[in-house]
N, C-alpha and C positions, 0 to 999 in steps of 0.2 A: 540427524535431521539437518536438510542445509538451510541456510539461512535464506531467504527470499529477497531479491533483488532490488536493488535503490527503487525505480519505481513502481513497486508493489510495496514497499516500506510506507513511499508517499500515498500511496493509494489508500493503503491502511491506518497510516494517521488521520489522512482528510478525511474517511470514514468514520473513524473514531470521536472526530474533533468534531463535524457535521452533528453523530449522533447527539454527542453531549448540546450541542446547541439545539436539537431539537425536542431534549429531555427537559431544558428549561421552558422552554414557550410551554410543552407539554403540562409543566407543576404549575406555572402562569396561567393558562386555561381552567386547568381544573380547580384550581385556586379560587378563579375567579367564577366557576360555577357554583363551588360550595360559599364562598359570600354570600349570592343568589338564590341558592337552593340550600343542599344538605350534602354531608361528606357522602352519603349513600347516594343521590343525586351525581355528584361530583364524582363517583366512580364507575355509575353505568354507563353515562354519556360514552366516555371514551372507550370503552368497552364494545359499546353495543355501534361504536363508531367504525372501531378496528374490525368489530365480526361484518360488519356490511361491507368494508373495504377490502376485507380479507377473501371474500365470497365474490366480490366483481373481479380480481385478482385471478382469485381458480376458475369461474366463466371465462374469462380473455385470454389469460394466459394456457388453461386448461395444461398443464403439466401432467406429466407423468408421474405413475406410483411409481414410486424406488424400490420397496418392499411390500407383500402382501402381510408379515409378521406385525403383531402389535407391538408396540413402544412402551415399557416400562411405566407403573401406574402412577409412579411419582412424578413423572413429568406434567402432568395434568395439573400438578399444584400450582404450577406459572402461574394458571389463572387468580388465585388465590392469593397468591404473595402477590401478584400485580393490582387486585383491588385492596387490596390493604395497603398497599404502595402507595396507591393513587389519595386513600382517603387519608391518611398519615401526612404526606406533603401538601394535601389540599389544608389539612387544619393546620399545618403546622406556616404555612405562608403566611396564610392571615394572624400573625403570632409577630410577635419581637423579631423573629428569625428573619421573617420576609423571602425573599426569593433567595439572596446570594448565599445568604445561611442554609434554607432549607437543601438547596444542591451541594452545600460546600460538606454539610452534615452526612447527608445523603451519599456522598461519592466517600468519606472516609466508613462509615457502615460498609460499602460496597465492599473496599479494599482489605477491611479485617474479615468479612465474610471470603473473600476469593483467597486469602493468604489462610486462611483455618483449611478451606476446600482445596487446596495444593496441596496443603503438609499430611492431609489426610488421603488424599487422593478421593473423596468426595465424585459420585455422578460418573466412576466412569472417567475421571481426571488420570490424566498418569501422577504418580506422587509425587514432590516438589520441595524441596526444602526450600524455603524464602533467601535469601541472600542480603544483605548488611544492607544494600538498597533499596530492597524491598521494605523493609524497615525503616530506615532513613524516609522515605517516599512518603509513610504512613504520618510519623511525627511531623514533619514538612505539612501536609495536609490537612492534620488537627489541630496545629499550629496556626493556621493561614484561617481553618474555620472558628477557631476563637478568635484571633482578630479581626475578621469579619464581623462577627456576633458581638463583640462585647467594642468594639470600637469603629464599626464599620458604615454604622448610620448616624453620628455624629450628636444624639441627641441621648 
């Protein structure tokens, strides 16, 4: 496989680094909905936010089918693991953690689940054995989210 070109690297970190900055405002909202309401609250909004946005999307854009074949039943779980996602960082904001915890916790879960899903080849992944950096990346991470958590708001 070759490698993709300096500005497709950049294109794909500012994407990457975009996304993460939008996962935060994202657990910030929802956060701040279940303050208001309820974790159950705090999880349809954005739900029932993305299916209306997702549906003006396929009016406008009106894309093409790729394939007439069905997709795999386990994919449907997204939705599933994304409400639980949502309510899990909504109670967990409003918590000791706060926001920089809840994401900082949040992206090291990510990395132990995506380095279990490599080594297994998981979804249709090609298999992967992690690499010493991969690892290092991981400590670095749980590191950085303890001292956030236990020294990072001052009080």
């Amino acid at each position: 496989m070759s490698q993709p070109s300096q500005s497709k690297q950049i294109l794909y970190f500012s994407a990457a680094f975009g996304a993460g900055g939008l996962l935060s405002l994202m657990v910030l909202f929802n956060g701040t909905l279940a303050a208001y309401g309820s974790l159950f609250f705090a999880s349809w909004v954005p739900h029932l936010t993305g299916t209306v946005a997702a549906l003006l999307f396929l009016i406008i854009l009106r894309p093409k089918r790729a394939e007439v074949k069905r997709p795999p039943l386990w994919v449907y779980l997204g939705g599933v693991s994304g409400a639980v996602t949502v309510m899990l960082t909504s109670a967990t904001l409003n918590s000791a953690l706060a926001l920089s915890g809840t994401i900082a916790l949040g992206l090291a879960g990510q990395m132990v689940f995506s380095l279990f899903a490599d080594m297994r080849g998981l979804f249709g992944l090609p298999q992967r054995t992690p690499l010493r950096r991969d690892y290092m990346a991981l400590a670095l991470i749980i590191m950085g989210s303890l001292v956030l958590i236990f020294f990072g708001s001052g009080s």
